[in-house]
C-alpha positions as semicolon CSV with decimal commas, in nm:
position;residue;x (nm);y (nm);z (nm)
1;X;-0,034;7,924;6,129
2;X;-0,187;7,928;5,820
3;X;-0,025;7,705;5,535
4;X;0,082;7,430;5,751
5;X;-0,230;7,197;5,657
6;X;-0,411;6,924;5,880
7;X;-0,024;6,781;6,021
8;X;0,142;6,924;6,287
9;X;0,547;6,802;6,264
10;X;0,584;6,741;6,632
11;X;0,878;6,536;6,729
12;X;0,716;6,370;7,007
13;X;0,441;6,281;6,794
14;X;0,707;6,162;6,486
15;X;0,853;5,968;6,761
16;X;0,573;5,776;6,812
17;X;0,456;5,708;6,537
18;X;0,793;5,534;6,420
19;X;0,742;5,346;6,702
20;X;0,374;5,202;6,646
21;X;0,364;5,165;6,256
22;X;0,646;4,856;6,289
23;X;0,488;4,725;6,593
24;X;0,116;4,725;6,444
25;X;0,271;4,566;6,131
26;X;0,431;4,312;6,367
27;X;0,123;4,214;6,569
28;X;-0,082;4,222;6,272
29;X;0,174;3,968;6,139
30;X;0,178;3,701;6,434
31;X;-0,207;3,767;6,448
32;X;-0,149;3,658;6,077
33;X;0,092;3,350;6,111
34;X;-0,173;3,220;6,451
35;X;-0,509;3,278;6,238
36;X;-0,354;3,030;5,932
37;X;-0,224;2,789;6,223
38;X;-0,565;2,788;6,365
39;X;-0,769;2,757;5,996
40;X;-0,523;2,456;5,928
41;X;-0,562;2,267;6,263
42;X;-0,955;2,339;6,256
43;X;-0,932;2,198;5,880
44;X;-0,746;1,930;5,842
45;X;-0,882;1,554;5,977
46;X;-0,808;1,344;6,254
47;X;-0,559;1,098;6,191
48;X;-0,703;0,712;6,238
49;X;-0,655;0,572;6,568
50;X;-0,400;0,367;6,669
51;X;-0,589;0,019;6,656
52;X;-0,728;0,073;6,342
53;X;-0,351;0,120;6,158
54;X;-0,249;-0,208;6,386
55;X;-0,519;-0,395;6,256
56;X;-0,457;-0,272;5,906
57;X;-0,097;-0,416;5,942
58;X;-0,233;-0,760;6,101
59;X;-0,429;-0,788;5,768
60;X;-0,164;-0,681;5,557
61;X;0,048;-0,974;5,735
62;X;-0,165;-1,239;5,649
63;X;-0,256;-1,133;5,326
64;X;0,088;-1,160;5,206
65;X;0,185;-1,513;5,262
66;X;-0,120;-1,557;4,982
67;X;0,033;-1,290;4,756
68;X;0,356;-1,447;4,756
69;X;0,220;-1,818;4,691
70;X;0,049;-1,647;4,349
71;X;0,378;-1,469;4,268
72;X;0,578;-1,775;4,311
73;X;0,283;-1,969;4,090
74;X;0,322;-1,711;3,814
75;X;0,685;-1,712;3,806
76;X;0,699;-2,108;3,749
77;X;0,445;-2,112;3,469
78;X;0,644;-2,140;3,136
79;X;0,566;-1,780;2,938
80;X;0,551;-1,832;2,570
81;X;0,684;-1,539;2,324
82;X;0,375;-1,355;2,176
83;X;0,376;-1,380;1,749
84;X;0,375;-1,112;1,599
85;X;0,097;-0,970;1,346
86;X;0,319;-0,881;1,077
């Protein structure tokens, strides 16, 4: 038995070990794919609350009536053409 080194070819044991080095890469990659679902959900902020966007849009609302008076103002005033420095 000399010469045949530290592995012993033994089918069962070739059989098994096609077996487990797919399915350990496997598991390792869904252990993969859950950790970076978890670090992303643990890292990213919590979105406003519901009253707070509503109340945004309120403002927004009657903001704009104001906006659009200025916009209209702006449009009626006469614009000159600038002169030129030449």
């Amino acid at each position: 038995m000399e010469g045949q080194g530290w592995v012993t070819w033994n089918p069962d044991t070739v059989r098994f070990w096609v077996i487990a080095v797919p399915v350990f890469i496997a598991f390792i990659a869904v252990m993969g794919i859950g950790a970076w679902i978890g670090w992303t959900m643990a890292t990213t902020p919590p979105p406003k609350p519901i009253e707070e966007i509503t109340s945004e849009i309120e403002e927004k609302k009657e903001e704009a009536p104001e906006e659009t008076l200025e916009q209209e103002e702006e449009k009626e005033k006469p614009k000159g053409k600038k002169k030129s420095g030449n």
